[in-house]
C-alpha positions in Angstrom: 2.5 8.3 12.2 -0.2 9.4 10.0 -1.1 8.4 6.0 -3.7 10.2 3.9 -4.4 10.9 0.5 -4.8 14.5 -1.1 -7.6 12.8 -3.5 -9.5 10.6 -0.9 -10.6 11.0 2.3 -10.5 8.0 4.9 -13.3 5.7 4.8 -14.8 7.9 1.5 -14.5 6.5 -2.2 -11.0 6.8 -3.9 -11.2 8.4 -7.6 -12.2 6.7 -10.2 -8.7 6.9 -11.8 -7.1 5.0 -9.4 -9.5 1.8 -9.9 -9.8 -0.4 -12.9 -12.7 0.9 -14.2 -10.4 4.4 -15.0 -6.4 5.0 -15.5 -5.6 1.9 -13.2 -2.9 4.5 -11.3 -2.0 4.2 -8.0 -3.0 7.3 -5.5 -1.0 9.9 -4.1 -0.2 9.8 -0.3 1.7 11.8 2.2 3.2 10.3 5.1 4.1 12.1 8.5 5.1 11.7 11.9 7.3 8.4 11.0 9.0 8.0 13.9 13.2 8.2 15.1 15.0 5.5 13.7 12.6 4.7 10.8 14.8 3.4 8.1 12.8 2.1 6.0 8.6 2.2 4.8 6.4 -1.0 3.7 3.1 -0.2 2.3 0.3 -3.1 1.9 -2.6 -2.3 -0.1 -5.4 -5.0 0.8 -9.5 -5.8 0.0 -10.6 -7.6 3.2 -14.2 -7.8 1.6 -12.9 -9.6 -1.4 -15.3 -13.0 -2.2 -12.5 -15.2 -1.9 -10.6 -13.7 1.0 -8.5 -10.5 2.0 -6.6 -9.6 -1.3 -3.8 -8.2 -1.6 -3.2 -5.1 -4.0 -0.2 -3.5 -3.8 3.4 -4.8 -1.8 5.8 -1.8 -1.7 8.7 -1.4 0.7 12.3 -0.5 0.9 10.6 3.1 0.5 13.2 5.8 2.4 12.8 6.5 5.8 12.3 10.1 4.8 9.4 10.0 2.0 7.2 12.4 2.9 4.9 11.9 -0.5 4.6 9.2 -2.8 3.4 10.9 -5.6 0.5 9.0 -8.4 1.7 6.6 -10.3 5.2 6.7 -9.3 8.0 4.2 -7.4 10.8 6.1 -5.5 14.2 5.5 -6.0 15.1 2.5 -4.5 11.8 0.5 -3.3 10.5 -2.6 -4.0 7.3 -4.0 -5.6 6.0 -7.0 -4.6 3.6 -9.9 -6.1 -0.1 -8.9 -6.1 -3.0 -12.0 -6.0 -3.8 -10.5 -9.8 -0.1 -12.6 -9.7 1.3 -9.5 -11.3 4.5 -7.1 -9.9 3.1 -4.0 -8.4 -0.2 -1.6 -8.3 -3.4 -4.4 -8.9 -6.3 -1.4 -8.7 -9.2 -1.8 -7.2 -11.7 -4.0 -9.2 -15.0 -5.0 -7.2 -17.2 -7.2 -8.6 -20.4 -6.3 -6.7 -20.9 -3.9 -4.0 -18.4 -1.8 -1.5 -15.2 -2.7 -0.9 -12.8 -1.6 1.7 -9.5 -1.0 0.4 -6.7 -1.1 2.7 -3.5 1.0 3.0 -1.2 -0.3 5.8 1.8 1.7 5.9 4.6 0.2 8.3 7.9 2.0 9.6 10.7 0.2 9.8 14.0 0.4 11.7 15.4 -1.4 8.3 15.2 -2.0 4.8 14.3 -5.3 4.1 16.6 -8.3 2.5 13.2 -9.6 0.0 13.7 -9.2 -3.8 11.3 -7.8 -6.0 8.4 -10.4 -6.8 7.8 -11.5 -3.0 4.3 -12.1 -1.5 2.8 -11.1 1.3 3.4 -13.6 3.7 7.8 -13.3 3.5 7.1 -9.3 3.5 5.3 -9.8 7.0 8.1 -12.3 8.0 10.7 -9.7 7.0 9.3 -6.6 8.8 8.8 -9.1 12.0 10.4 -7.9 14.6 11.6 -4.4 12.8 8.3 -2.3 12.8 8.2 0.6 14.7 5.2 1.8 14.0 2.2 1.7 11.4 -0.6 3.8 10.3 -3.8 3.1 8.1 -6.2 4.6 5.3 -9.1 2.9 4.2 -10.8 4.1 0.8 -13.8 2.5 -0.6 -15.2 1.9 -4.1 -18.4 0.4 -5.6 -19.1 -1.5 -8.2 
């Protein structure tokens, strides 16, 4: 399975529009290769190289099986936003306070859709894909402050 993004290449800066300092918008991306039986997509957005810890970004799942694109600033049909640690439901954009940041896009498939209603963290989205991913692919964008 493969994620990338038509306005960022991996490990190269994502556009200003998609951080704080521009539109706050979250970035295209186009998924391929998911693999038989996928049911169901989670996305994590994360900041490993936050000061007080990994931070979490962006929860998304409950995405269809068969998304091929999930286009700017836009929630298919059907998915699920989750709580971000700016304590706020859906896209947190990037926002470094000093230096480069690695930002973080996990994309799981599923061989569900998950039980969690909107508002969950983290920590009961990875207990609710335990056990159910069958595969999972990453894109790492940076931005400076």
């Amino acid at each position: 399975m493969e994620l990338t993004s038509p306005v960022f290449n991996a490990n190269q800066p994502i556009p200003a529009s998609h951080t704080h300092g521009g539109a706050g918008i979250s970035p295209p991306l186009m998924i391929s290769g998911a693999p038989d039986g996928t049911q169901g997509l989670a996305l994590v957005v994360h900041d490993p190289d936050a000061p007080t810890g990994d931070f979490t970004h962006w929860l998304l799942w409950n995405i269809s099986g068969s998304t091929g694109v999930l286009p700017e600033n836009h929630i298919p049909t059907g998915a699920v936003q989750g709580m971000n640690d700016f304590g706020k439901i859906g896209y947190g954009p990037p926002a470094p306070p000093s230096g480069i940041h690695h930002y973080v896009f996990n994309l799981y498939a599923l061989n569900s859709q998950l039980p969690l209603k909107a508002g969950a963290n983290l920590k009961a989205l990875q207990e609710a894909m335990a056990g159910h991913i069958l595969a999972q692919a990453e894109l790492v964008g940076t931005v400076t402050a």
